[in-house]
Each structure stands twice: as structure tokens, then as C-alpha cells.
N, CA, C and O atoms as a printed pandas DataFrame, in Angstrom:
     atom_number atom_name residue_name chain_id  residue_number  x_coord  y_coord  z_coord
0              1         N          UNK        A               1    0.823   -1.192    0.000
1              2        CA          UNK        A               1    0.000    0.000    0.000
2              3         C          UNK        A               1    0.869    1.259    0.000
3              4         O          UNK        A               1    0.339    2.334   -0.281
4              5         N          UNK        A               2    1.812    1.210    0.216
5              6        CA          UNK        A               2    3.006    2.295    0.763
6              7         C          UNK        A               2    3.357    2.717   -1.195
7              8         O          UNK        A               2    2.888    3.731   -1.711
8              9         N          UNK        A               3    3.885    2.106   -1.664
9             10        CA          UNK        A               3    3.502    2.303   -3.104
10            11         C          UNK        A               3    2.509    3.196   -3.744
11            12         O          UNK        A               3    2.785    4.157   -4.462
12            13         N          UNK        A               4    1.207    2.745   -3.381
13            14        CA          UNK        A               4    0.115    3.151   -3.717
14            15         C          UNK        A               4    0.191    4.804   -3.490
15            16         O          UNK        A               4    0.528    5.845   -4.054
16            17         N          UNK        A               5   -0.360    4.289   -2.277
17            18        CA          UNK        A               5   -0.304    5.988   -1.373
18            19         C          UNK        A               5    0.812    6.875   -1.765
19            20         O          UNK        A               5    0.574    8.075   -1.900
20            21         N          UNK        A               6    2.602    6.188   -2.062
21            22        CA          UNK        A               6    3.112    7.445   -2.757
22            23         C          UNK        A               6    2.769    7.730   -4.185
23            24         O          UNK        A               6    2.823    8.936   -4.423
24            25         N          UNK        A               7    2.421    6.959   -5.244
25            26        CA          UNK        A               7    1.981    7.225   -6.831
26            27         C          UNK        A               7    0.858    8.355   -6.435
27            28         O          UNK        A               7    1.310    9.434   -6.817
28            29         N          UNK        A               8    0.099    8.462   -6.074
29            30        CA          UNK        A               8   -1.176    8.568   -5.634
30            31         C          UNK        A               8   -0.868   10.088   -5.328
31            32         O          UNK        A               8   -1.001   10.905   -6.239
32            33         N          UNK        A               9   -0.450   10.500   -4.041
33            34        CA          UNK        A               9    0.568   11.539   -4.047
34            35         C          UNK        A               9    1.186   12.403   -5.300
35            36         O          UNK        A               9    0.900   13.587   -5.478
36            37         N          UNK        A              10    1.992   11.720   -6.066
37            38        CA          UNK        A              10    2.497   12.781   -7.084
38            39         C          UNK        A              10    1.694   12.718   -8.149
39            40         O          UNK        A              10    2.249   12.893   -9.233
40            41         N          UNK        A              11    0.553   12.520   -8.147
41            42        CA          UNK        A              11   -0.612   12.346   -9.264
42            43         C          UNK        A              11   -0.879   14.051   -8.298
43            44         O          UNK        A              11   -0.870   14.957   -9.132
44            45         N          UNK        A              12   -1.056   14.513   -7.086
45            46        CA          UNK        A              12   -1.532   15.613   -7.308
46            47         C          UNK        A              12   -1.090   16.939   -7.544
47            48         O          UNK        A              12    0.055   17.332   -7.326
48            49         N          UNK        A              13   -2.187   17.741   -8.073
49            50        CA          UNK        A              13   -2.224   19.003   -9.015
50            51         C          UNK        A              13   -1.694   20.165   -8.175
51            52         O          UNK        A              13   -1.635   20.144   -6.946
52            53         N          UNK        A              14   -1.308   21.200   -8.969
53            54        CA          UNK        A              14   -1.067   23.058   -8.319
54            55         C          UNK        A              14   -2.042   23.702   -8.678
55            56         O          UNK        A              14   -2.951   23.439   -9.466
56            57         N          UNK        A              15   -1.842   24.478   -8.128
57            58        CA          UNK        A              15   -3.115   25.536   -9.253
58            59         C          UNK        A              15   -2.965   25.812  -10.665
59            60         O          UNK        A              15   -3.785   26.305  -11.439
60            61         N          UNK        A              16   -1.926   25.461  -10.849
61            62        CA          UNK        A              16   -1.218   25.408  -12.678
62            63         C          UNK        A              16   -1.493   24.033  -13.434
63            64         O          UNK        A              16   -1.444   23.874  -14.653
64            65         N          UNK        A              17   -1.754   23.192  -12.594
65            66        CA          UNK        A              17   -2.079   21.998  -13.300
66            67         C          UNK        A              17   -0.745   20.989  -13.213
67            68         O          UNK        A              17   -0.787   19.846  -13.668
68            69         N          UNK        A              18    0.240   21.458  -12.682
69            70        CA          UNK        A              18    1.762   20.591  -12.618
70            71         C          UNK        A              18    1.089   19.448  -11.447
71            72         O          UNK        A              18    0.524   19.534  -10.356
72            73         N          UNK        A              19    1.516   18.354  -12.377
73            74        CA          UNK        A              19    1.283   17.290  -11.039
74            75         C          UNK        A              19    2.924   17.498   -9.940
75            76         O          UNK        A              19    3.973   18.067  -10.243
76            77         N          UNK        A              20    2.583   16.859   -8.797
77            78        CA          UNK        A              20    4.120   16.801   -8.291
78            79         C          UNK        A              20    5.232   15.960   -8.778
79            80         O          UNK        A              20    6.452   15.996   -8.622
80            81         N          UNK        A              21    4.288   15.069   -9.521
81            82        CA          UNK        A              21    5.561   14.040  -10.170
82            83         C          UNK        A              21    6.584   15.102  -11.030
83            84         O          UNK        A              21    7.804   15.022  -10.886
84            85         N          UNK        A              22    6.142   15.813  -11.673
85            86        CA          UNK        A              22    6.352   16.783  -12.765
86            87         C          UNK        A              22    7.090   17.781  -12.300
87            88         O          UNK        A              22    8.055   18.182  -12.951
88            89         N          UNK        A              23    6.680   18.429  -10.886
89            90        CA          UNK        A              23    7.604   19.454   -9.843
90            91         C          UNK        A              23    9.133   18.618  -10.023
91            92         O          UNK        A              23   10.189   18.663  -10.654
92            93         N          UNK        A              24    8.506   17.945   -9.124
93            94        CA          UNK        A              24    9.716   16.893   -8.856
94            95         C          UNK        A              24   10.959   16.338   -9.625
95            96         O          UNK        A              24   12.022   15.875   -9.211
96            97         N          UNK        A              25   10.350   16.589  -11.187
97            98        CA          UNK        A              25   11.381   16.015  -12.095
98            99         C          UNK        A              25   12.103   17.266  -12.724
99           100         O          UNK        A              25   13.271   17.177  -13.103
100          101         N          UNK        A              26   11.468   18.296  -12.813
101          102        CA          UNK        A              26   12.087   19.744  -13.058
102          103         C          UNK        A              26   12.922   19.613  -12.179
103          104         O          UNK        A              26   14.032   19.435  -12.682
104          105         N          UNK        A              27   12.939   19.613  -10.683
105          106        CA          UNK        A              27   13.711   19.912   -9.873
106          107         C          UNK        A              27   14.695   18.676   -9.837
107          108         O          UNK        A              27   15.645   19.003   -9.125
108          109         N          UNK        A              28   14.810   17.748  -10.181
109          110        CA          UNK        A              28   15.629   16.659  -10.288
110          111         C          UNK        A              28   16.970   17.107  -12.049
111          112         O          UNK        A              28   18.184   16.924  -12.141
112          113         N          UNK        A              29   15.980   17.691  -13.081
113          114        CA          UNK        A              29   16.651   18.228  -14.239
114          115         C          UNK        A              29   17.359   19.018  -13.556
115          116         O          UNK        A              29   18.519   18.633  -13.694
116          117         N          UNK        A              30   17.315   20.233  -12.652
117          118        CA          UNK        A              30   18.237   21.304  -12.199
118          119         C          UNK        A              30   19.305   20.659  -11.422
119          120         O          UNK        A              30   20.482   20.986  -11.573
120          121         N          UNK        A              31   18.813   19.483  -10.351
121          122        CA          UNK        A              31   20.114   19.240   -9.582
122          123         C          UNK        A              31   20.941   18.183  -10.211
123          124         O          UNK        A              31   21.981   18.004   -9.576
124          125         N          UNK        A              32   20.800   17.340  -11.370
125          126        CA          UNK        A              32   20.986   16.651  -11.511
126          127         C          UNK        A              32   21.310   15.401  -10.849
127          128         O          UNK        A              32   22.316   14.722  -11.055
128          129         N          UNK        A              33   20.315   15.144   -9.989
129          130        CA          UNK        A              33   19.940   13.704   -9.214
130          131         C          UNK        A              33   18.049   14.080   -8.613
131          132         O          UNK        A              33   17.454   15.157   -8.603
132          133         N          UNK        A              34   17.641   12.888   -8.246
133          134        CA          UNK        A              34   16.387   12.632   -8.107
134          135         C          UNK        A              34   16.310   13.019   -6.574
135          136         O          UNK        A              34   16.911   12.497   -5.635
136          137         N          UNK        A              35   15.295   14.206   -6.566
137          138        CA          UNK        A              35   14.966   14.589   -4.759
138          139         C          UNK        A              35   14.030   13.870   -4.201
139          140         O          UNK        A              35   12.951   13.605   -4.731
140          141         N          UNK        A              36   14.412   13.498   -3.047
141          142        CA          UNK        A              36   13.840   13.043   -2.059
142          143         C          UNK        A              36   12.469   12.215   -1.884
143          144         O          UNK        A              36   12.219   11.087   -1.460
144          145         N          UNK        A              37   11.656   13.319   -2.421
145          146        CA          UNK        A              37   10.183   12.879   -2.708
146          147         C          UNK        A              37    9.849   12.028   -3.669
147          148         O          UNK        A              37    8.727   11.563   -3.871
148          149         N          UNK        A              38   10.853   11.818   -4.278
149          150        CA          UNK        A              38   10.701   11.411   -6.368
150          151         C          UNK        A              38   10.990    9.945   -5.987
151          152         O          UNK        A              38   10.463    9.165   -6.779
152          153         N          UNK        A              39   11.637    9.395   -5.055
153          154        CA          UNK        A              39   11.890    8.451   -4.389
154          155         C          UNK        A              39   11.098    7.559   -3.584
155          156         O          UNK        A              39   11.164    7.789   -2.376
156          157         N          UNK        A              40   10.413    6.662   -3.917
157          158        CA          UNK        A              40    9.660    6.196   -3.016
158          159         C          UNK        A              40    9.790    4.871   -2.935
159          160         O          UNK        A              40   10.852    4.476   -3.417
160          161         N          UNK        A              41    8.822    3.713   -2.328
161          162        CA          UNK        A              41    9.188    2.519   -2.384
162          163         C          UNK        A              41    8.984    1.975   -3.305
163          164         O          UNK        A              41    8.526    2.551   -4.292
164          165         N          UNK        A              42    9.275    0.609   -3.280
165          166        CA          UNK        A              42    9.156   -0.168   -4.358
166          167         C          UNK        A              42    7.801   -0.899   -4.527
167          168         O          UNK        A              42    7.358   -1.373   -3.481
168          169         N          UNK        A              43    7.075   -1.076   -5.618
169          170        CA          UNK        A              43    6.087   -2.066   -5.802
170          171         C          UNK        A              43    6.651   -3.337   -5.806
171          172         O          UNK        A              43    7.710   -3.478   -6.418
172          173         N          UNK        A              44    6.064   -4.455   -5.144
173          174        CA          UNK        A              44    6.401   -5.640   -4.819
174          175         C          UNK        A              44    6.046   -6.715   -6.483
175          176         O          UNK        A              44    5.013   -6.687   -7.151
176          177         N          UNK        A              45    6.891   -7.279   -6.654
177          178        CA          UNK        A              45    6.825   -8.193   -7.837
178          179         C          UNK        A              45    5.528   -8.299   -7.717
179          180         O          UNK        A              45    4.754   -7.596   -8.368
180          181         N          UNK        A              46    5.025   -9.496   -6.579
181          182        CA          UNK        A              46    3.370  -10.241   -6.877
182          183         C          UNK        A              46    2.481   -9.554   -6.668
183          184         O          UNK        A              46    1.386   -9.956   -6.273
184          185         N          UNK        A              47    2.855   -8.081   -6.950
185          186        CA          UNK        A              47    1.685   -6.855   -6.671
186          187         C          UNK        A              47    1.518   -6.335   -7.650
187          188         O          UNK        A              47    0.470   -5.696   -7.745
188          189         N          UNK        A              48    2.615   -6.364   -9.024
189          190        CA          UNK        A              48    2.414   -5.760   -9.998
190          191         C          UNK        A              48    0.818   -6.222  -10.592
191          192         O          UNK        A              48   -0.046   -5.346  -10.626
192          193         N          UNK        A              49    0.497   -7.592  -11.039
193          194        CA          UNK        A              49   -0.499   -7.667  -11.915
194          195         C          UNK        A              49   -1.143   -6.415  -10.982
195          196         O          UNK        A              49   -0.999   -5.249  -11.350
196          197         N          UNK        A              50   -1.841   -6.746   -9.781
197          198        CA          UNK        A              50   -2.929   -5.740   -8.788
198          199         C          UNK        A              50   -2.909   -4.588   -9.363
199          200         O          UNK        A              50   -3.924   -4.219   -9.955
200          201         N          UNK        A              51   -1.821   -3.807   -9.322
201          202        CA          UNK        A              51   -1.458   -2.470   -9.441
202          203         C          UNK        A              51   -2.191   -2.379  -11.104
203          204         O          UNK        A              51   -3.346   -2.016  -11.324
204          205         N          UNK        A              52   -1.212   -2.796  -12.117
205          206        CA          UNK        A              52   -2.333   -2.553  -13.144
206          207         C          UNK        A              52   -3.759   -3.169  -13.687
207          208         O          UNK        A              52   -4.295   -2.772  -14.721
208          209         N          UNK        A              53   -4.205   -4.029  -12.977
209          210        CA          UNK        A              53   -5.601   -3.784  -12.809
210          211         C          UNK        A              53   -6.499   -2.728  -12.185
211          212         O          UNK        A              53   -7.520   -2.186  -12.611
212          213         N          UNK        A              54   -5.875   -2.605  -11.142
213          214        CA          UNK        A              54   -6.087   -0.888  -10.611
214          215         C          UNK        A              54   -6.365   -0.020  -11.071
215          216         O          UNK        A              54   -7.408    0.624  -10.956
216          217         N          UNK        A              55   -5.236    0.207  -11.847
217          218        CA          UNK        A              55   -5.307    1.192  -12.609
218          219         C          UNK        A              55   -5.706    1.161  -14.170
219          220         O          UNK        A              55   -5.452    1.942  -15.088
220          221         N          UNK        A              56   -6.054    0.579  -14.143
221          222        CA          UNK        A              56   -7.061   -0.094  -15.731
222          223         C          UNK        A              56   -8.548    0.599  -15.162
223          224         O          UNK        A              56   -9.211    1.516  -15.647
224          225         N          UNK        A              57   -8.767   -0.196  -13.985
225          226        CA          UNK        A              57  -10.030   -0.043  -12.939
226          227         C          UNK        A              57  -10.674    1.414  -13.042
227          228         O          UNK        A              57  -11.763    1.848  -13.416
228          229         N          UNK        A              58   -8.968    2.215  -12.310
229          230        CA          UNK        A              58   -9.153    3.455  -12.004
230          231         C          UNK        A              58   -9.292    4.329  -13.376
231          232         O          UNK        A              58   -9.792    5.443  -13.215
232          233         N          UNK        A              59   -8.923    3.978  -14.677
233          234        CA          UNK        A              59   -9.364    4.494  -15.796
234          235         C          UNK        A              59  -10.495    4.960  -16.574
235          236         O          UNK        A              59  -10.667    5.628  -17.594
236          237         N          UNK        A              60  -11.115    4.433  -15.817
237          238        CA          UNK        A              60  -13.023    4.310  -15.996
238          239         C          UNK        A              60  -13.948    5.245  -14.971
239          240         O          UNK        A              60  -15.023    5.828  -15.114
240          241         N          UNK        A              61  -12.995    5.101  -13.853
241          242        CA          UNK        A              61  -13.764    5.560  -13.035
242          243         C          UNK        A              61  -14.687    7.064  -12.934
243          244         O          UNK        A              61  -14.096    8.022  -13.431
244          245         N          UNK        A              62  -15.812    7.304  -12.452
245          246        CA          UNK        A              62  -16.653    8.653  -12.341
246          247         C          UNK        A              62  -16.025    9.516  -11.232
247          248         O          UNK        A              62  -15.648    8.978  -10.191
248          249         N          UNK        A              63  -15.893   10.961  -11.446
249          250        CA          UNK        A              63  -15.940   11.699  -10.495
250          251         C          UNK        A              63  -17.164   12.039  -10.425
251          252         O          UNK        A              63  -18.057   11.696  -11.199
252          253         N          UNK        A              64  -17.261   12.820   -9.370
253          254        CA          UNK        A              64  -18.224   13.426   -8.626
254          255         C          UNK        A              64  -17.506   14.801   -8.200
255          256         O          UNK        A              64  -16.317   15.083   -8.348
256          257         N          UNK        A              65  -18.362   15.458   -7.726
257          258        CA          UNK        A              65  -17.917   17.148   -6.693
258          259         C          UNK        A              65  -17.216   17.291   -5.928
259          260         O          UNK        A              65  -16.495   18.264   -5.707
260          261         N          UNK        A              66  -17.356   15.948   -5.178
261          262        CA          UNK        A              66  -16.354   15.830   -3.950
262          263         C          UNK        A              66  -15.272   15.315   -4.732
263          264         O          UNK        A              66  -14.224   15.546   -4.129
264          265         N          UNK        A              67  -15.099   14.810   -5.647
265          266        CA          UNK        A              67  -13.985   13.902   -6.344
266          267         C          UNK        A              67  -14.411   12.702   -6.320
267          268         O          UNK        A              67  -15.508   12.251   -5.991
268          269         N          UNK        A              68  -13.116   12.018   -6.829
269          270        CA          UNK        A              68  -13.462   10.631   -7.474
270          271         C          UNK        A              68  -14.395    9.922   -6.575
271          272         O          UNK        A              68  -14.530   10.154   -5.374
272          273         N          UNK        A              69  -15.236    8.739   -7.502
273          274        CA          UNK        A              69  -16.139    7.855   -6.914
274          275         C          UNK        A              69  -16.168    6.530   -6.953
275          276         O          UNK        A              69  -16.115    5.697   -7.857
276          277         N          UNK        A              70  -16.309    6.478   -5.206
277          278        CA          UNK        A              70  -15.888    4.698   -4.634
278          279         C          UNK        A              70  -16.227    4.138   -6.255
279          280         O          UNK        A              70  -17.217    4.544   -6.863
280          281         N          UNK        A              71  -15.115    3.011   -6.926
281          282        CA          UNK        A              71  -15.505    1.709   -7.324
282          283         C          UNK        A              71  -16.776    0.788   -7.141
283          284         O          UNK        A              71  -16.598   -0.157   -6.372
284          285         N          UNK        A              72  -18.101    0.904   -7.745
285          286        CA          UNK        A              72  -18.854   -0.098   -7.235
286          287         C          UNK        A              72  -18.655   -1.193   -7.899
287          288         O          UNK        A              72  -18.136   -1.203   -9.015
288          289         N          UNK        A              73  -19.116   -2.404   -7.173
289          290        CA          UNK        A              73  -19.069   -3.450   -7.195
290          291         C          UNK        A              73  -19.267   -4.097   -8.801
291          292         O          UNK        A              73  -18.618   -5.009   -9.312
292          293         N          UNK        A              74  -20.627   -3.127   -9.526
293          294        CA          UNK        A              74  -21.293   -3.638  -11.098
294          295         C          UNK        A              74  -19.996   -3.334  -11.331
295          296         O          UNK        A              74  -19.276   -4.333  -11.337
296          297         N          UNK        A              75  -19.262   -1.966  -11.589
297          298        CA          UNK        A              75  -18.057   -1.255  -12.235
298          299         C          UNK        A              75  -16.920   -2.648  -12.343
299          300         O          UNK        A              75  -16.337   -3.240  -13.251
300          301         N          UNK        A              76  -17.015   -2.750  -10.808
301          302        CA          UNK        A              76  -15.662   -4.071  -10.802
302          303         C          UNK        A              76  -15.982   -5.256  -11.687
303          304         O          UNK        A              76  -15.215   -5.619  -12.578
304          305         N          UNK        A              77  -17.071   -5.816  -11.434
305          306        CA          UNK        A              77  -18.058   -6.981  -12.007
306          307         C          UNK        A              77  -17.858   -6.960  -13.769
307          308         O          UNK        A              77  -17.504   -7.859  -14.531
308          309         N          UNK        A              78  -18.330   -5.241  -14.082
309          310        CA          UNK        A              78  -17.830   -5.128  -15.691
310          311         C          UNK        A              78  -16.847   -5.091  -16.182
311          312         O          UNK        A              78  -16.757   -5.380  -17.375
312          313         N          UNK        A              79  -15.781   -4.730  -15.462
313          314        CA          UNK        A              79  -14.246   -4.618  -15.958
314          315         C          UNK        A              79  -13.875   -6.495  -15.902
315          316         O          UNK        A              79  -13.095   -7.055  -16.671
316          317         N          UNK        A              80  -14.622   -7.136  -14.858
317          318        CA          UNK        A              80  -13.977   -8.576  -14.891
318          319         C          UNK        A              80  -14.343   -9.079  -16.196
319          320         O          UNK        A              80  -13.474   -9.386  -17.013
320          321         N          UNK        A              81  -15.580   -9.183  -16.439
321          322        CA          UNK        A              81  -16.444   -9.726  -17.840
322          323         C          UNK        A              81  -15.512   -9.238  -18.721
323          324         O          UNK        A              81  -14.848  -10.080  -19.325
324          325         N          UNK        A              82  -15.309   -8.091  -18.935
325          326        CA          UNK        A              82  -14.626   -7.104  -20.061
326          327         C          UNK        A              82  -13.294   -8.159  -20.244
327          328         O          UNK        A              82  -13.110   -8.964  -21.157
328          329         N          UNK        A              83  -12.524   -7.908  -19.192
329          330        CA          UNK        A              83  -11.262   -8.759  -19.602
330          331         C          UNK        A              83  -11.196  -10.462  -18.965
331          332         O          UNK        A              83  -10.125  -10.944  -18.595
332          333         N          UNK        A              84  -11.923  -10.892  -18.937
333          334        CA          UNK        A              84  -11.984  -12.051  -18.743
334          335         C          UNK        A              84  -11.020  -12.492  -17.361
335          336         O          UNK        A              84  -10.291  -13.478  -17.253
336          337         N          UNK        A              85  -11.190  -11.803  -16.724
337          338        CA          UNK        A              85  -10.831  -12.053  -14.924
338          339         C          UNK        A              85  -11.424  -12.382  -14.326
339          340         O          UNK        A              85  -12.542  -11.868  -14.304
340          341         N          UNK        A              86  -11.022  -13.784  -13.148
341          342        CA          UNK        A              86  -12.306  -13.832  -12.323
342          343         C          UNK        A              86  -11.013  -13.617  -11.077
343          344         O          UNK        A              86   -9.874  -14.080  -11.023
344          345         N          UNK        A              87  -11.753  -12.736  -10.180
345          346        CA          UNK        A              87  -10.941  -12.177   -9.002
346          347         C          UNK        A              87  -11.149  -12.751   -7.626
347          348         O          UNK        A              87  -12.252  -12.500   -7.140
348          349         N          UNK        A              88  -10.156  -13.616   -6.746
349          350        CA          UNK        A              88   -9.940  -14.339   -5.721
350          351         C          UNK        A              88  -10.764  -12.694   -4.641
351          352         O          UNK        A              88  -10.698  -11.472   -4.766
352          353         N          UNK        A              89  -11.528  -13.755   -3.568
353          354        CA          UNK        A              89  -11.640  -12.723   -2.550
354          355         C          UNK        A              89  -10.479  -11.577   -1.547
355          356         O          UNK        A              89  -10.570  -10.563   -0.855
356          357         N          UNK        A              90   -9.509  -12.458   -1.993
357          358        CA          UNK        A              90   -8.105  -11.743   -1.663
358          359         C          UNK        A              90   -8.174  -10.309   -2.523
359          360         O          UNK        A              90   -8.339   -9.134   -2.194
360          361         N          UNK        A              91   -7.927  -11.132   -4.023
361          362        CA          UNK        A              91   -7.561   -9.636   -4.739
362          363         C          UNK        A              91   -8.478   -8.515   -4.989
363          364         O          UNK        A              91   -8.140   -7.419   -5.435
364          365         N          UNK        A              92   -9.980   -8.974   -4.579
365          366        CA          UNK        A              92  -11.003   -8.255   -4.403
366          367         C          UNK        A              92  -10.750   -7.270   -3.329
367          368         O          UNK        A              92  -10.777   -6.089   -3.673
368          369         N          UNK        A              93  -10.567   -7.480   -2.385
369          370        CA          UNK        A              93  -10.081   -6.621   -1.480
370          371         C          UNK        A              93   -8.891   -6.021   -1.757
371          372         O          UNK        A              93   -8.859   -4.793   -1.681
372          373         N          UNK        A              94   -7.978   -6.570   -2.038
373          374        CA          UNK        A              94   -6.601   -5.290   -1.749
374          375         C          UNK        A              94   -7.170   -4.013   -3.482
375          376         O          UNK        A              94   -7.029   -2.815   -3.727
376          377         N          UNK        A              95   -7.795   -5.207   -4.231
377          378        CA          UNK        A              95   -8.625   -3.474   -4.971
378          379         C          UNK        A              95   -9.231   -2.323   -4.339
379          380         O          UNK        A              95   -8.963   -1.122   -4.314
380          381         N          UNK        A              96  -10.301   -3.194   -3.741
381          382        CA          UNK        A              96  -10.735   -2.030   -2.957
382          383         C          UNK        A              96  -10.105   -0.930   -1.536
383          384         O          UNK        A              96  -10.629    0.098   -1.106
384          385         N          UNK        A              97   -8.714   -1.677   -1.034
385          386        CA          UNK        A              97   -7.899   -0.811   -0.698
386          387         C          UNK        A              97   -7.544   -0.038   -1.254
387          388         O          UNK        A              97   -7.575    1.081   -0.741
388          389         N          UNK        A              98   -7.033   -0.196   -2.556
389          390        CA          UNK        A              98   -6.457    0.510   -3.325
390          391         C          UNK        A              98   -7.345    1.751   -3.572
391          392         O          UNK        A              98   -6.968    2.913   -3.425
392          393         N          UNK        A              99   -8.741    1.297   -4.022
393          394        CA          UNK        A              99   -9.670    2.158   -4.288
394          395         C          UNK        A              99  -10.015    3.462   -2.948
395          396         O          UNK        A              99  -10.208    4.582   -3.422
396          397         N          UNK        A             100  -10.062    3.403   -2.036
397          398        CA          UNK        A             100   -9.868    3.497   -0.721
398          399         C          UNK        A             100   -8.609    4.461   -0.464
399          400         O          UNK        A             100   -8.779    5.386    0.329
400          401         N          UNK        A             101   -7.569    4.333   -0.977
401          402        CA          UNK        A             101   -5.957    5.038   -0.244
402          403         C          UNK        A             101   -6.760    5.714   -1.787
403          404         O          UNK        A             101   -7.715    6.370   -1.371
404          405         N          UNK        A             102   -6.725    5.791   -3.345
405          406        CA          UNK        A             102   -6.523    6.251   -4.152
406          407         C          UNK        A             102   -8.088    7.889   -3.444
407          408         O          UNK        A             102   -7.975    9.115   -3.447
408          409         N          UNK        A             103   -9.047    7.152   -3.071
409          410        CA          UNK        A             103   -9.624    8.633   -2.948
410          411         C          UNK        A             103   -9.513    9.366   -1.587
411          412         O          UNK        A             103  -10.017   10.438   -1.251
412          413         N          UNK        A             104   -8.741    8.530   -0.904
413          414        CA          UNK        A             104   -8.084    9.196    0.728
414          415         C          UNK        A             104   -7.084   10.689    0.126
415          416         O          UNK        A             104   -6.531   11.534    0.830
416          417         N          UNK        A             105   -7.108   10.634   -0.799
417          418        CA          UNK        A             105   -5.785   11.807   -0.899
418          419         C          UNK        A             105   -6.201   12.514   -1.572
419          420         O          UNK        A             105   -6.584   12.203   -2.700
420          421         N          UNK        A             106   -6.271   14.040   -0.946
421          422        CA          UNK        A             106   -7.161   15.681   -1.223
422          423         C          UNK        A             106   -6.304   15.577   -2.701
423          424         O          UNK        A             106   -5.221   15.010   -2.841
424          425         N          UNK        A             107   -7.032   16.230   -3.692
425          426        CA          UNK        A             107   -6.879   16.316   -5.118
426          427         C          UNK        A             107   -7.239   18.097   -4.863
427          428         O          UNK        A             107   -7.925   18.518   -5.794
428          429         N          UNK        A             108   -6.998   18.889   -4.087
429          430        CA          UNK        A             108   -7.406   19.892   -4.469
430          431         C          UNK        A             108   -5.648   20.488   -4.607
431          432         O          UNK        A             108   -4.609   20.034   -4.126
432          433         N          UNK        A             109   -5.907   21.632   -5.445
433          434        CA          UNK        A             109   -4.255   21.949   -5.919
434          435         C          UNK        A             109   -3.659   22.428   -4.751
435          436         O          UNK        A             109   -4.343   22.903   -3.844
436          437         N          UNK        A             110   -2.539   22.349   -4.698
437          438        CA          UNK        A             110   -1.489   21.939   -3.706
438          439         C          UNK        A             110   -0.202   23.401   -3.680
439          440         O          UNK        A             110   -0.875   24.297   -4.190
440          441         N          UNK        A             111    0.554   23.738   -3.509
441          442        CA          UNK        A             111    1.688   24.351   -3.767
442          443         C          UNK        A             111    2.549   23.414   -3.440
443          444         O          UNK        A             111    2.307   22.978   -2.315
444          445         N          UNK        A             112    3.484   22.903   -3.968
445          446        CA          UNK        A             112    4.692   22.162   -3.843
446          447         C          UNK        A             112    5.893   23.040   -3.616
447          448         O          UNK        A             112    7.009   22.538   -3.488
């Protein structure tokens, strides 16, 4: 999840529209090495498939006012049909973690 929660992170915006990933790499072009933040952990091998289903998942997904909106269940149900997945109660859940840490984190613009 530590993964998650940092991608998740530099996905957000300024009032200019710069994500932080994007801060971050300007400022990595000037010093020539990668700062601090740009650094995060590693995604675990047997987590990769998860991660891009996730984010296949999260490709579809509706916002709303408040921002993005929980994953329902049909949504998950159609993406399985769609690609021909049938998902262990395990990986059902760490989706919906995912889904979970991905709208835990304020999307409103930021100053970096």
C-alpha cells in the first residue's frame, strides 16, 4: 500500500495543473539527481499484476464534486467480464484498498 499511497501523491495538481511528479522532475533536471520525494518505495513483484488492474479499474472511473467515486461493485463486475478475470476474494479486497488510499488523498491543488 506504501507504493500506492506514494503514486497517488504525485498524481496531485497546483493551481497550474503541474502534477508533483512533474515538480519533482524539473527539480531533479536542475540538480541533476532525483529529490527526495521522487523516491519512493518499491512495488512488490506479486503486486504488480494488482497495481495494473487498478489502474485499468481506475481508468473508468466517475468523479463526482467531492472527487473521485468509490468503485462499485457492477463497475468491478464489468471490468472482470470485459477482460476475462475472475478475481480471488483476496484480490477483491486489496482493490478495494487501493480504491480506498486512491480517494483518501485531497486532489485539491497543492503548492509544492
Amino acid at each position: 500500500m506504501a507504493y500506492a499511497e506514494h503514486e497517488f501523491d504525485l498524481g496531485r495538481v497546483d493551481k497550474h495543473g503541474t502534477t508533483k511528479r512533474q515538480h519533482l522532475m524539473q527539480v531533479a533536471k536542475q540538480i541533476k539527481r532525483a529529490p527526495a520525494g521522487l523516491i519512493g518505495p518499491k512495488l512488490p513483484r506479486e503486486m504488480m499484476y494488482l497495481w495494473g488492474m487498478f489502474k485499468s479499474l481506475n481508468a473508468g472511473r466517475d468523479t463526482g464534486e467531492s472527487g473521485p467515486k468509490p468503485l462499485s461493485s457492477t463497475e468491478i463486475k464489468a471490468w472482470c467480464d470485459l477482460y476475462k478475470e475472475e478475481l480471488t476474494v483476496w484480490e477483491l479486497n486489496i482493490l478495494r484498498n487501493l480504491d480506498t488510499a486512491y480517494r483518501s488523498v485531497d486532489y485539491r491543488p497543492v503548492n509544492f
